[in-house]
PABABA-585440 format. One line per field, with one value per residue (C-alpha): residue number from 1; x, y, z. Coordinates in Angstrom, 3 decimals, decimal comma. Layout:
<semis>
n	NUM;...
x	X;...
y	Y;...
z	Z;...
</semis>
This chain:
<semis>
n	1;2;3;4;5;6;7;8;9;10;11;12;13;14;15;16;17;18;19;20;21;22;23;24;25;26;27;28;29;30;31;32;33;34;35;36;37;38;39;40;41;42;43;44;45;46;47;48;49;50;51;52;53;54;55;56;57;58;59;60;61;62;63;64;65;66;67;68;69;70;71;72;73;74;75;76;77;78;79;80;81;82;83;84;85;86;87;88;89;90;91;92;93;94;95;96;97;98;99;100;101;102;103;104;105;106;107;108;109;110;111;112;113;114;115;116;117;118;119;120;121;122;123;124;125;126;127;128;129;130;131;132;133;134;135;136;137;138;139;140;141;142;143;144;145;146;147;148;149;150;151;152;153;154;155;156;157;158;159;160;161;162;163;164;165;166;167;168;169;170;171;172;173;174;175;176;177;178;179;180;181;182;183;184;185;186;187;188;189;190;191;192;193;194;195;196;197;198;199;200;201;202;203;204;205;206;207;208;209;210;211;212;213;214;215;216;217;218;219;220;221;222;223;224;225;226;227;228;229;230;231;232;233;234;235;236;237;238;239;240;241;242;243;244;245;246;247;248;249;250;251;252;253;254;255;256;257;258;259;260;261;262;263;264;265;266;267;268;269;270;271;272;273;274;275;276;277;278;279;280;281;282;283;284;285;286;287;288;289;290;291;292
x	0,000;1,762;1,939;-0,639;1,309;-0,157;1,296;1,836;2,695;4,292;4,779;8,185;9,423;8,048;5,438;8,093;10,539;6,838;5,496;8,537;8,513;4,859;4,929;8,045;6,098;3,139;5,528;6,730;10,540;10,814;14,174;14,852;17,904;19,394;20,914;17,166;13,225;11,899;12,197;12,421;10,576;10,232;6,904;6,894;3,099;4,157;5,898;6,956;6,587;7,405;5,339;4,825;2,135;0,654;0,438;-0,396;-4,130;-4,013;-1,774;-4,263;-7,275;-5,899;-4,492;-0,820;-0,845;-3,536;-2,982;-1,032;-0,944;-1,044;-3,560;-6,810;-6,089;-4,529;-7,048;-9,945;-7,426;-7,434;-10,591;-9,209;-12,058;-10,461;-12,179;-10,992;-9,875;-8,666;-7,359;-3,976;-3,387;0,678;1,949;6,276;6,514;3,119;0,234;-2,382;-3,679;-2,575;-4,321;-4,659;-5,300;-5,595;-3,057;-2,307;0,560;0,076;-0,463;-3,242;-6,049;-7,800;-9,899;-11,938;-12,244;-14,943;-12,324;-10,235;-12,644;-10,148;-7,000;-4,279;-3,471;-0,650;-1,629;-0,257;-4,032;-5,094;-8,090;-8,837;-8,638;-10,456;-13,670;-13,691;-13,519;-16,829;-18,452;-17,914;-19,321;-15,454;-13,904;-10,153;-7,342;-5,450;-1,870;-0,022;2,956;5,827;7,085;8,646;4,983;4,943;7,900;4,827;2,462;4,384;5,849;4,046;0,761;-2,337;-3,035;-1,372;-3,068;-0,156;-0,518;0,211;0,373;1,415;1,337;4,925;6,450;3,496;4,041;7,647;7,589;4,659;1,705;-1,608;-4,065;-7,713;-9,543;-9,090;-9,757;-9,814;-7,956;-5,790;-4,691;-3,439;-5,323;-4,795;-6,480;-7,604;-7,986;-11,640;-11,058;-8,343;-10,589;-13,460;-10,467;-10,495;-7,391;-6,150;-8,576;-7,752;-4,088;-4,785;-7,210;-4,649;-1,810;-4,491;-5,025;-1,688;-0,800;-3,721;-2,643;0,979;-0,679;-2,635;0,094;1,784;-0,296;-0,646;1,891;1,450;1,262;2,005;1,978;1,220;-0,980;-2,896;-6,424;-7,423;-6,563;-8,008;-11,318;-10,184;-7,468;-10,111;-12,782;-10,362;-8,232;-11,340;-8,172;-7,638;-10,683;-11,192;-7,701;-6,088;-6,301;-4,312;-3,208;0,213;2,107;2,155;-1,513;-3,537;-1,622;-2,707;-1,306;-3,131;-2,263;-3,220;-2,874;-3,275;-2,796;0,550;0,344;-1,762;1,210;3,201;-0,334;-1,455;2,016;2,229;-1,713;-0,941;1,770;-0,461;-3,166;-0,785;0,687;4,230;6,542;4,839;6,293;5,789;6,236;6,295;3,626;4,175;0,632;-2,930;-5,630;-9,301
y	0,000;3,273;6,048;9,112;11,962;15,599;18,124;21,626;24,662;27,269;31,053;32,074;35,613;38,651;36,266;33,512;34,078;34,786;31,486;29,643;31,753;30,757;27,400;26,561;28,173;25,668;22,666;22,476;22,602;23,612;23,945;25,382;25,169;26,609;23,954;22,034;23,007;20,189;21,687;19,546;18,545;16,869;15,691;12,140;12,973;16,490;17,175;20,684;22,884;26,319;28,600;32,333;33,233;34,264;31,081;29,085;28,962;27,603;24,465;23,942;23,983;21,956;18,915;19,114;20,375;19,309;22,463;26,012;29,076;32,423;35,796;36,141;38,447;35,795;33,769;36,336;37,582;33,807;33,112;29,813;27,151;25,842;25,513;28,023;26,414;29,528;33,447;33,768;37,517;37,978;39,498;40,457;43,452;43,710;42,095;44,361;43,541;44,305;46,267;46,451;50,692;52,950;55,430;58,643;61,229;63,929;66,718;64,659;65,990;62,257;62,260;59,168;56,150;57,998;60,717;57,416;57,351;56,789;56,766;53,936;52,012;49,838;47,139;43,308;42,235;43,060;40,962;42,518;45,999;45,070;44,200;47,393;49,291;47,271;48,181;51,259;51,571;52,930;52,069;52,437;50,513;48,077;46,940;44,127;45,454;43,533;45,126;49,229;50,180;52,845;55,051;54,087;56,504;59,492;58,570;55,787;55,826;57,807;55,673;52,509;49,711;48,612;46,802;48,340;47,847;51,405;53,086;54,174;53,445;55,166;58,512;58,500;57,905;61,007;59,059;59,470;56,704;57,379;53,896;50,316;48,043;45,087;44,101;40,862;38,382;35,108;31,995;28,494;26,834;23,188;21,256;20,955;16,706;16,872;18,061;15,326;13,195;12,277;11,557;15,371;17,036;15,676;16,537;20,239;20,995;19,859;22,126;24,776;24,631;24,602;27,560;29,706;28,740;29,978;33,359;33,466;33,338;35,777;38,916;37,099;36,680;34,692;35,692;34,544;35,754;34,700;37,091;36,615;34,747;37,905;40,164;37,944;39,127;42,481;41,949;40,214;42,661;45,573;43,671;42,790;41,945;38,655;36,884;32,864;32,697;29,216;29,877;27,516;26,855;27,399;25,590;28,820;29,209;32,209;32,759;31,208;31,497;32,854;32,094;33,691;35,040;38,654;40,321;41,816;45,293;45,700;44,190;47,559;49,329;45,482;44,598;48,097;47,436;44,065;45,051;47,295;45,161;42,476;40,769;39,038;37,391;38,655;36,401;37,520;34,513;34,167;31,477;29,182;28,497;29,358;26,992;28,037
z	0,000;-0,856;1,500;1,590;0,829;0,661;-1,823;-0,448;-2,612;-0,587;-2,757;-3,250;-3,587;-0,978;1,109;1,293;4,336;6,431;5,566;6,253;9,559;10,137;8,883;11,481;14,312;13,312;13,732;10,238;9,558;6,070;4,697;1,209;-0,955;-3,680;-5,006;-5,323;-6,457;-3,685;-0,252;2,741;5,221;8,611;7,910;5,589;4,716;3,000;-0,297;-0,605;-4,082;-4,477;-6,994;-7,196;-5,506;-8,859;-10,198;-7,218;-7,448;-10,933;-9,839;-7,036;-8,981;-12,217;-8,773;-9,622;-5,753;-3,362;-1,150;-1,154;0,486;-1,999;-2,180;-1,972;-4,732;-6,717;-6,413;-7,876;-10,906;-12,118;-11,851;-9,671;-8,721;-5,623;-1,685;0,491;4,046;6,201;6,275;7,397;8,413;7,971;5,341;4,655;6,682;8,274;10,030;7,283;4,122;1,326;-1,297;-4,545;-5,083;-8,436;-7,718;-10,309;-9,950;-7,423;-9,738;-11,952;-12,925;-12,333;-9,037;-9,595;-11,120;-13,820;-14,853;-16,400;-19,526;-22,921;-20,261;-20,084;-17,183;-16,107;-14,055;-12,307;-12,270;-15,498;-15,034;-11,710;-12,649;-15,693;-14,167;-11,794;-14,519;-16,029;-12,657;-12,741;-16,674;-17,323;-20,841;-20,782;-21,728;-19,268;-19,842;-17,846;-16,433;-15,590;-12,497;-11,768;-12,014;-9,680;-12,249;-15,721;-13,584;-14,536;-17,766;-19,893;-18,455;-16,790;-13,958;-12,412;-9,661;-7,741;-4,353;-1,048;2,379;4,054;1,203;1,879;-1,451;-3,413;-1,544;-1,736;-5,465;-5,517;-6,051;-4,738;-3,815;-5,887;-5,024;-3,821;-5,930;-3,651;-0,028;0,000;2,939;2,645;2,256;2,798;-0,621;-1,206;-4,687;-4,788;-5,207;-2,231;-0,037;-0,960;0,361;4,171;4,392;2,475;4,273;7,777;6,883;5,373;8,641;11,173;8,934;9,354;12,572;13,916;11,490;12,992;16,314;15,904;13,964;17,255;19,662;18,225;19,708;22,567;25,904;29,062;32,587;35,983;39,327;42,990;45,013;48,552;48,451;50,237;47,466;44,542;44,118;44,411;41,584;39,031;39,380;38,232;35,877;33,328;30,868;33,650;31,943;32,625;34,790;35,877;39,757;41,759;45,702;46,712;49,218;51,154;52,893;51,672;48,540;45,001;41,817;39,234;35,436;32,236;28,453;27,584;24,326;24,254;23,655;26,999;28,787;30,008;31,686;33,334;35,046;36,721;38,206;38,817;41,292;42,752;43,795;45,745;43,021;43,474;41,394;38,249;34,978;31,325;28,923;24,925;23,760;20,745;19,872;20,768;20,000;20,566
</semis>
């Protein structure tokens, strides 16, 4: 009986240290070499492809991969048939989306998406930016555009939809944003037959689980601290944050230790009111995973 093995596309080029970061925070070691187009990894059941995240959807949805992680956005400028299993919000530099905007030199006369009538546009989603233009009863012509996008605004072209995610680059090359066309996360995507499978679909849930679990942890820390029995009450009814604790007896009588996770960025107002209300031997620690 041969062995059930899943194949799992993984997007090379800006999303791909993230995903390796992710994917190894899941449980995953991934290691990729130069010298090789397979990847390895510790898990027997996997085999490891890397695609652009362009053309990931497609080699989901025609089964030369049973899985992959690439763009929602992606995904809706090829059309791709495939069952979406989860949102994944990281991105290279930040936790936003991304966006896909219509952006126009600073000194355009272009406002909105109507004053593009007979205009050109340079675009990575052709299809995409394409049908907003069809909403929007606009006729104008859409070229593809291979990459420097953001220089075609002022030179080649009347308009450009680039994608974003601070819109840092677009003001420092003297663009300004008109529209969004459409916002973009990741997404964990199935072949529509792999998922029929039990055994794929068992495999891609668990993947997803553990993936959303590490995502969780992230914003996430944990805390510990010891406080009198006396004071406990006092301490949860002002420290809403402190919801569903782990409360447990010490060896000391009167004193229990009181366990719990907090989102991080709260951290550096609660340890400062937690010392306040009796709390001793307060510990912040990093978390791995979070599974709900």
């Amino acid at each position: 009986m041969s062995k059930e093995i899943l194949r799992f596309g993984l997007p090379k080029g800006s999303l791909q240290e993230a995903t390796l970061e992710k994917m190894a925070k899941a449980g995953f070691n991934i290691q990729v070499s130069s010298r090789s187009y397979i990847p390895y990894a510790d898990d027997p059941e996997l085999e490891i492809r890397m695609f652009r995240a362009q053309e990931m959807s497609r080699y989901v949805e025609h089964g030369y991969l049973d899985c992959g992680i690439t763009g929602h956005d992606w995904i809706v400028e090829n059309g791709s048939k495939v069952h979406e299993v989860g949102e994944f919000l990281f991105s290279k530099s930040t936790r936003q989306a991304a966006r896909w905007v219509l952006a126009v030199p600073e000194n355009s006369s272009i406002k909105s998406v109507k004053d593009l009538n007979g205009k050109r546009i340079a675009s990575e989603v052709v299809n995409i930016t394409k049908q907003f233009l069809r909403k929007h009863k606009v006729k104008a012509a859409v070229e593809f555009s291979w990459g420097a996008t953001e220089v075609k605004a002022h030179e080649l072209v009347d308009a450009i939809v680039d994608v974003t995610e601070t819109g840092s680059s677009l003001r420092a090359n003297n663009l300004r944003i008109v529209e969004t066309l459409l916002s973009s996360t990741p997404r964990l995507i199935a072949n529509r037959d792999a998922w029929k499978n039990s055994w794929k679909r068992k495999k891609i849930e668990t993947i997803a689980m553990l993936l959303k679990g590490a995502l969780d942890a992230e914003a996430k820390v944990g805390l510990k601290l010891n406080i009198a029995e006396k004071n406990l009450a006092n301490l949860l009814a002002t420290l809403p944050a402190l919801r569903n604790p782990t409360i447990s007896n010490l060896s000391q009588k009167g004193w229990v230790a009181v366990e719990t996770i907090i989102d991080e960025h709260i951290v550096r107002e609660i340890i400062p009111q937690l010392k306040a209300a009796g709390a001793e031997g307060i510990i912040e620690y990093p978390l791995n995973k979070v599974v709900y």
